[in-house]
C-alpha positions as CSV (number, residue, x, y, z in Angstrom):
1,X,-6.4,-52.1,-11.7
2,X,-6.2,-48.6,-13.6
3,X,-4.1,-46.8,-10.6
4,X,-2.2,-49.9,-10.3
5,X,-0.8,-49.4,-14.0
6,X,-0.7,-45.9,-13.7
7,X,1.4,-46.5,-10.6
8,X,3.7,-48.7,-12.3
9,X,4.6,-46.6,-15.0
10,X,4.9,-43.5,-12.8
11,X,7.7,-45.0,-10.8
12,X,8.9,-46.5,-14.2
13,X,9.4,-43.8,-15.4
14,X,11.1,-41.8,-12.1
15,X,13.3,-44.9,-11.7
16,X,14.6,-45.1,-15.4
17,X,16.5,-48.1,-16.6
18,X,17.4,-49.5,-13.3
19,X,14.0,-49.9,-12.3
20,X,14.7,-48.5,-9.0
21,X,14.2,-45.5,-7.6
22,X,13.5,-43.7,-4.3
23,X,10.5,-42.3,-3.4
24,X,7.9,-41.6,-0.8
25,X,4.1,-42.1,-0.6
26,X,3.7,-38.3,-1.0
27,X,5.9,-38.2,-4.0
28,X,4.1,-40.3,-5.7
29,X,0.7,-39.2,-4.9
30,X,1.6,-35.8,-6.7
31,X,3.1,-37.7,-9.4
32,X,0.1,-39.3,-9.9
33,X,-2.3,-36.5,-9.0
34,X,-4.3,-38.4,-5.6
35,X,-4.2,-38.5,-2.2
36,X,-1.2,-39.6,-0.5
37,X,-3.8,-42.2,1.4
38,X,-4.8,-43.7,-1.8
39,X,-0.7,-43.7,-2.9
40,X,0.0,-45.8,0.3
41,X,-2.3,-47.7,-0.6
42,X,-1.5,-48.6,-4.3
43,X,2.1,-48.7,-2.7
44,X,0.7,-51.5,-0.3
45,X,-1.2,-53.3,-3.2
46,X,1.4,-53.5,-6.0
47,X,3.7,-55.4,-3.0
48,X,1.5,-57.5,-2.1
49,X,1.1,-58.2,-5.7
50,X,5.0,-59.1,-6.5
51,X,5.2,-56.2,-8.6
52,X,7.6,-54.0,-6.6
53,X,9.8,-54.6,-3.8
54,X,9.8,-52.0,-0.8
55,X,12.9,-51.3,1.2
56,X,13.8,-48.8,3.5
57,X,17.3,-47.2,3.2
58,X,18.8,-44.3,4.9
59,X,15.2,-43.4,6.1
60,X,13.9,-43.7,2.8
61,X,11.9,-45.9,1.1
62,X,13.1,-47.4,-1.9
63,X,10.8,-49.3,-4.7
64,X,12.5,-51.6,-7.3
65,X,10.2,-52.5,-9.9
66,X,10.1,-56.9,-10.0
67,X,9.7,-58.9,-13.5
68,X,6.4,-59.2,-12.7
69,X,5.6,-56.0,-12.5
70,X,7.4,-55.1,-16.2
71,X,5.7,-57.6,-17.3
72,X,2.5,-55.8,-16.9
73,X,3.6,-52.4,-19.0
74,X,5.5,-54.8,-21.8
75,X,1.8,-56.7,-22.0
76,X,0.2,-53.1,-21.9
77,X,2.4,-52.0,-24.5
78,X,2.1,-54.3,-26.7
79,X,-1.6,-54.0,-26.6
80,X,-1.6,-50.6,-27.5
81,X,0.8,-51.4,-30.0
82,X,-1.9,-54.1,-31.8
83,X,-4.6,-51.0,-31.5
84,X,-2.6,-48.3,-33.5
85,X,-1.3,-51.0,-36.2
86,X,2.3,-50.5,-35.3
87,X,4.7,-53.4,-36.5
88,X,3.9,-56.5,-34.7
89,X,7.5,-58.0,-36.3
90,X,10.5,-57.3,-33.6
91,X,14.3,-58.3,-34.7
92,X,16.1,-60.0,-32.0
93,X,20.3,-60.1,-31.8
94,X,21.9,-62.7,-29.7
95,X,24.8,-64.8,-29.4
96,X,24.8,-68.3,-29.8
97,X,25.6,-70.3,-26.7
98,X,25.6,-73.2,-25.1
99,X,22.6,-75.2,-22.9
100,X,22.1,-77.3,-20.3
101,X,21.7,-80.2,-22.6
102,X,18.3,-80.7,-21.8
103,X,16.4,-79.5,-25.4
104,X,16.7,-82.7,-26.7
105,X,15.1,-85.0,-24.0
106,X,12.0,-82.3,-23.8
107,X,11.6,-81.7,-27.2
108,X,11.2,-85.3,-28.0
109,X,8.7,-86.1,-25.3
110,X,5.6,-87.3,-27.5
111,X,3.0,-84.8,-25.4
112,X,5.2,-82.2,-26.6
113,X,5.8,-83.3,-30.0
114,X,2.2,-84.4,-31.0
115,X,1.6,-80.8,-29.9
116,X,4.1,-79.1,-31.8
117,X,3.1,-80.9,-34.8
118,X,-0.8,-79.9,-34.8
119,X,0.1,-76.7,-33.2
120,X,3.2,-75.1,-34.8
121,X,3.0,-77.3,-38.2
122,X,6.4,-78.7,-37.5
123,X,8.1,-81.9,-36.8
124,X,10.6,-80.4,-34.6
125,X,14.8,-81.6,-34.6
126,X,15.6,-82.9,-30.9
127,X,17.0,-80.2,-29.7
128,X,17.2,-76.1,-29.3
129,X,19.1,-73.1,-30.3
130,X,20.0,-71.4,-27.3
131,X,20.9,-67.6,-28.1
132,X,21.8,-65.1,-25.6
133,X,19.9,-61.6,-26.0
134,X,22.6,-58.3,-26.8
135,X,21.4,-55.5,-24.5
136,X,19.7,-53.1,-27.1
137,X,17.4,-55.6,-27.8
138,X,16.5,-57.1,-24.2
139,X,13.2,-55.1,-24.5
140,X,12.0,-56.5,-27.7
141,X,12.9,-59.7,-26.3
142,X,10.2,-59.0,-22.7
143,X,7.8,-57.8,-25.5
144,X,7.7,-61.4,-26.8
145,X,8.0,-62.8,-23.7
146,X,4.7,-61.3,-23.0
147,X,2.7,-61.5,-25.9
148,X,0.1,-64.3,-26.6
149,X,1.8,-66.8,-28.7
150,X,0.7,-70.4,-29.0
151,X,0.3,-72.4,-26.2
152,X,1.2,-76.2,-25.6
153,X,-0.4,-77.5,-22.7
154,X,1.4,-79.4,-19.9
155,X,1.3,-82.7,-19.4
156,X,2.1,-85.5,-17.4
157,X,3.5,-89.2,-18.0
158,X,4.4,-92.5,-15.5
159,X,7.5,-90.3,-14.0
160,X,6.3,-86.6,-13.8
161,X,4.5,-83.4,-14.6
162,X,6.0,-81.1,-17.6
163,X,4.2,-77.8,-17.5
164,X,2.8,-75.7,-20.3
165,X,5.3,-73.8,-23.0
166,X,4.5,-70.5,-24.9
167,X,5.4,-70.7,-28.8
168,X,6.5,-67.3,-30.7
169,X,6.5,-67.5,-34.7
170,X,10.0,-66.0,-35.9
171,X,12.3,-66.6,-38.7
172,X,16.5,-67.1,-39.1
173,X,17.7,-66.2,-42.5
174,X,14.3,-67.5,-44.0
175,X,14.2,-70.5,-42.1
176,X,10.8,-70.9,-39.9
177,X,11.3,-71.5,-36.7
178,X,9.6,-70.8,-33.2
179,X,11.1,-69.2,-29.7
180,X,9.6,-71.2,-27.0
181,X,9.3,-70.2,-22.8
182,X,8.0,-72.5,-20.4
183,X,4.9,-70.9,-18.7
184,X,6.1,-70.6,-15.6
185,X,9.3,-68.8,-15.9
186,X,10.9,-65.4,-15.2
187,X,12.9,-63.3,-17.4
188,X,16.2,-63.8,-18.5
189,X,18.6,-62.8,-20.9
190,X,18.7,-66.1,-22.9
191,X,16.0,-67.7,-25.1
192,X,15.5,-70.7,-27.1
193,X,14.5,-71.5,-30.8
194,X,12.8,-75.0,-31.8
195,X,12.9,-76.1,-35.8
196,X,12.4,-78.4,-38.2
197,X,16.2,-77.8,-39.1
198,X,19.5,-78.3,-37.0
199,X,20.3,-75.2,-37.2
200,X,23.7,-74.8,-35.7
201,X,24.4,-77.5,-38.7
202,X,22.1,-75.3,-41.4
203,X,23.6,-72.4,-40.5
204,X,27.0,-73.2,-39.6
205,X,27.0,-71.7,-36.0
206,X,29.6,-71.9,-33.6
207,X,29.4,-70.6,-29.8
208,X,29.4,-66.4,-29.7
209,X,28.0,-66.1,-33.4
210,X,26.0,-62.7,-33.6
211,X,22.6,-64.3,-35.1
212,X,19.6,-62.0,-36.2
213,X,16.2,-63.4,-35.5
214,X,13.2,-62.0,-36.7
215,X,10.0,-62.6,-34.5
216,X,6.3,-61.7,-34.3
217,X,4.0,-60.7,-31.2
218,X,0.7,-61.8,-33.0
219,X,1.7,-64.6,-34.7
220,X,2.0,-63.2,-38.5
221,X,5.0,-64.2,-40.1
């Protein structure tokens, strides 16, 4: 697992902010200081894994770096991060959008709600803030994507299965609140906020407000 993180953040960092880059086995077996056997295989491994994908362009092979696979250096990162007692707070900047409607017919569903209110200490309003992320902050936003948080198991009633969602303690203007993903999701560039409050109504909000929220990767806030 060791080369496979190395790995990762080798072609990370040759493939910059697009995540994708072109490189051969050799390359980065002297980027990484082994064999170029043992590269081809790492190479092999992390697609098998989901964590790249491996084309072949022009003769070359290019490597584009999936979700999955950042989600494995933002987990990384955010570990070291706990070890050297750096700031566990991160300040997110969004814009206040529209959902699909669906907030308030999940977040009422009792094995939900009973959860939320054991779990999180709140009695949710039926409903969420749906914000999306400004691009200078996407990577806070993956670093609470993939810490811990607190997690409400799935459940199922007469109708159908509703899996698991991950809980993140953060704050709007004072006001407690949590930002909520379902476990099984990828990344994307919107999030949602759960509250006691409305607080498009509390905060007077209107679609394309800039709104500050200030969240936590271990939970302290």
């Amino acid at each position: 697992m060791e080369n496979i993180y190395i790995a990762l953040k080798t072609i990370k960092k040759m493939a910059g902010e697009k995540n994708t880059v072109f490189i051969s086995s050799k390359e980065l077996a002297n980027e990484m200081n082994v064999s170029q056997q043992t590269a081809s295989r790492i190479i092999i491994s992390l697609d098998r894994l989901g964590y790249i994908t491996r084309t072949l362009e022009n003769r070359k092979q290019k490597i584009t770096i999936n979700d999955s696979g950042l989600d494995v250096l933002y987990r990384e990162y955010n570990e070291i991060s706990s070890i050297l007692r750096f700031s566990q707070e991160l300040k997110l900047v969004g814009a206040v959008q529209d959902g699909l409607g669906e907030g308030k017919y999940y977040i009422s569903k009792k094995g939900y709600k009973d959860q939320f209110i054991a779990k999180l200490g709140i009695d949710p309003y039926p409903g969420t803030l749906n914000i999306k992320i400004l691009n200078e902050y996407e990577n806070n936003l993956r670093r609470i994507k993939n810490s811990d948080g607190i997690y409400i198991t799935g459940f199922k009633d007469q109708q159908r299965t509703f899996g698991g969602v991950f809980c993140h303690a953060a704050r709007i203007d004072g006001i407690r609140c949590f930002i909520i993903f379902p476990e099984r999701s990828v990344y994307r560039d919107t999030f949602e906020v759960i509250s006691e409050k409305y607080l498009r109504k509390e905060l007077n909000l209107e679609n394309g407000a800039i709104i500050e929220v200030l969240a936590s990767i271990d939970g302290k806030l």
